[in-house]
Each structure stands twice: as structure tokens, then as C-alpha cells.
N, C-alpha and C positions, 0 to 999 in steps of 0.2 A: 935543438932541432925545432924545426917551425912545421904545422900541420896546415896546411890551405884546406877549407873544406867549403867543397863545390857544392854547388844544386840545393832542392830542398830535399828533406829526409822524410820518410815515410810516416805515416800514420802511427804505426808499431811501433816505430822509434819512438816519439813523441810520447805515447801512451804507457812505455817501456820507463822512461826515463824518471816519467812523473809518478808511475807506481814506486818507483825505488823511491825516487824523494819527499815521498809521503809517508815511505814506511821505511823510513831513513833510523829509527832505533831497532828497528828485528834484523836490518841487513849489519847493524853495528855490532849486536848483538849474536845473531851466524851470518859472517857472511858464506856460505853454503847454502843458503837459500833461492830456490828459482823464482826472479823476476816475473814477476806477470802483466798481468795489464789493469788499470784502473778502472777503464771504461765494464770490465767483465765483472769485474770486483763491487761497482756501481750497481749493474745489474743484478747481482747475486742477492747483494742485500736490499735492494726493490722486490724482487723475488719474493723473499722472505715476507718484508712488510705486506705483499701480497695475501698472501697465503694465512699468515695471520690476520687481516682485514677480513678475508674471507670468511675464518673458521667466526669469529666474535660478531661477523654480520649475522650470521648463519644461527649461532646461539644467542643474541638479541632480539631476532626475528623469533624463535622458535618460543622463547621467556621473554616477553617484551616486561615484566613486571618487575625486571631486575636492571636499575640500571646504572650499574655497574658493567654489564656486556657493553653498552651503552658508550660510556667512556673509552672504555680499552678499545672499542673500535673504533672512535673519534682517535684518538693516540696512534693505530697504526693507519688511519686516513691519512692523518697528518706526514707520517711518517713516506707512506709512499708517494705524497708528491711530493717532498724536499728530494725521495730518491730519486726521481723524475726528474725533478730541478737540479739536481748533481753530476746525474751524467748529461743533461744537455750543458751542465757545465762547463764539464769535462770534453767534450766534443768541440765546441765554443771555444777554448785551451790551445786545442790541437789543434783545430782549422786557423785558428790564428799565428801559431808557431809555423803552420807550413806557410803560412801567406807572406810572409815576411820572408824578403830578401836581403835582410843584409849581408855584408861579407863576414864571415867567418874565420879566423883562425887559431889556432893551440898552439902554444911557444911549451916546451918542455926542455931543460934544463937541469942543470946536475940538482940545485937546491931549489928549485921552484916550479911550477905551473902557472903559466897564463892563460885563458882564455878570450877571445879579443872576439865580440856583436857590436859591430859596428863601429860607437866612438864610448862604450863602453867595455869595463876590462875584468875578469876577475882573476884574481891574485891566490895562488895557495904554496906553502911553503913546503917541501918533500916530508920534515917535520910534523906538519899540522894534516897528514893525509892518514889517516887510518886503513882504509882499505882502497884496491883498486878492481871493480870488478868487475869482469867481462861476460855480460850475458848474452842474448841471444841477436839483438839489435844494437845494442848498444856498449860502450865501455863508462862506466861512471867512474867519478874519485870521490870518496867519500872524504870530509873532514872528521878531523876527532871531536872538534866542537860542533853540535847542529849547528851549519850556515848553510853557502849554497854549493848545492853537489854541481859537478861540472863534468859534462856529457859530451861524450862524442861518439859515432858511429862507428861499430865493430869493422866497418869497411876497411877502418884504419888501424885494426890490431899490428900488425906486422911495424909497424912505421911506432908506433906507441911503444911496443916491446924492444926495438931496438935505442929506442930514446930512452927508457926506464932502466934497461939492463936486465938482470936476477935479481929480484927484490922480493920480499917475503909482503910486501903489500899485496902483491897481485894474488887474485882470486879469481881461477878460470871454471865460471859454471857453465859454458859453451855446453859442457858434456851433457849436464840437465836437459835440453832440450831435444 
């Protein structure tokens, strides 16, 4: 069965796909876990570096004779502009996966998966798929060896499910959400 997929895909999609493929060994390891988003994930731990910057500003200033406060706030300075530099990464990522028009399609087959952007192609064998998981924007296939997960839009569960069949691969965390 061949999947044509039209238009560009959403921000969430994008942001969905690359959280799972980042944290491609926790979803291997449950896949029962709800997908989230990178860009949040990003923020959270800026956050953090935050707040810790804060409290060691806070106790440097107050004990300037110690410096070691000193340090540890250089370390989480440091740390909350890489997280700053991470999600404009991450942002950076996404605006560029949406800008991109190539043509899209998914070949599924009794022993294989193709993915086809443009005039490249990714190949995975029914075999070499661990999990298949359907989250909230998106459907992923995870491999059993870390390589590339291969994403398509939940838009297209029905058309995917009758192309897979009943497989013990699929993992439906729709419900999660």
C-alpha cells in the first residue's frame, strides 16, 4: 500500500516526532509512554538552569568571600544559555521541516517500510521494527537497532492500520492524550 502525504504538517507534529527520536531508548524500553514535546522539554530544563543561577547568584552575592558560589553560578550561567541555544535550536529544526516541500510518500508492504522525501528513501524491514507507535500527532516506527525512526501523521492511522493488519508491534497511546 502507498501513502501520498500532502501539505506541510504541523509544528506539534514536528516537535512530537523529534521528542520520540531523541528519547528513542525510554520509548524502546516502554513503549507506553506519552510522547511529548521537545521544545517544552527544552524549556523545563532552562527553567531549572534558571532557578538554580538564581538561588548561587543570590548566595555569592550574599558570601561574596566564598568562591565556590562563584563557580557553581558560572556552571549554571553557562548552562542556561546552551538551554537557550537548544530550543532556538529546536525551533530552527521545526521551521525548517515545515518549509520544506518536498513530496512525500510511505510504501508499506507485507516484509517492509519505505519512506520516500524527495529523491531520498528510507528502507526498514517488518523484521527490524520494534515498535509501532501511535501518539497524539503522529505515528512513529521505531527500529530495533538505534537508526532513523520513520514518521508519519496520525491523519493517516486508518490507511496504516489496514496496511499493517493485527500486529503486536502497534502501540496505541492515542488514549494518553
Amino acid at each position: 500500500m502507498e501513502i501520498l502525504i500532502d501539505g506541510v504538517e504541523s509544528s506539534q507534529y514536528y516537535d512530537e516526532v523529534l521528542y520520540v527520536a531523541s528519547n528513542y531508548s525510554k520509548f524502546v524500553k516502554n513503549p507506553r509512554k506519552k510522547a511529548g514535546s521537545l521544545k517544552r522539554y527544552a524549556l523545563f530544563l532552562t527553567g531549572i538552569a534558571f532557578v538554580f543561577l538564581v538561588i548561587f547568584a543570590f548566595l555569592n552575592h550574599s558570601n561574596p568571600e566564598n568562591t565556590l558560589y562563584f563557580y557553581v553560578m558560572l556552571l549554571f550561567l553557562v548552562t542556561f544559555a546552551l538551554g537557550i541555544v537548544y530550543y532556538i535550536l529546536i525551533n530552527h529544526r521545526i521551521s525548517k521541516f515545515r518549509n520544506s516541500n518536498f513530496a512525500k510518500r510511505l510504501v508499506i508492504e507485507k516484509d517492509f517500510i519505505e519512506f520516500y522525501v524527495a529523491d531520498d528513501y528510507y528502507r526498514m524491514e517488518m523484521s527490524d521494527i520494534q515498535y509501532i507507535l501511535i501518539n497524539r500527532y503522529s505515528i512513529c516506527f521505531l527500529p530495533r537497532e538505534k537508526s532513523n525512526v520513520i514518521a508519519i501523521n496520525v491523519r493517516y492511522k486508518n490507511q496504516v492500520l489496514e496496511a499493517i493488519g493485527e500486529s503486536g508491534l502497534i502501540v496505541d497511546n492515542s488514549e494518553l492524550y
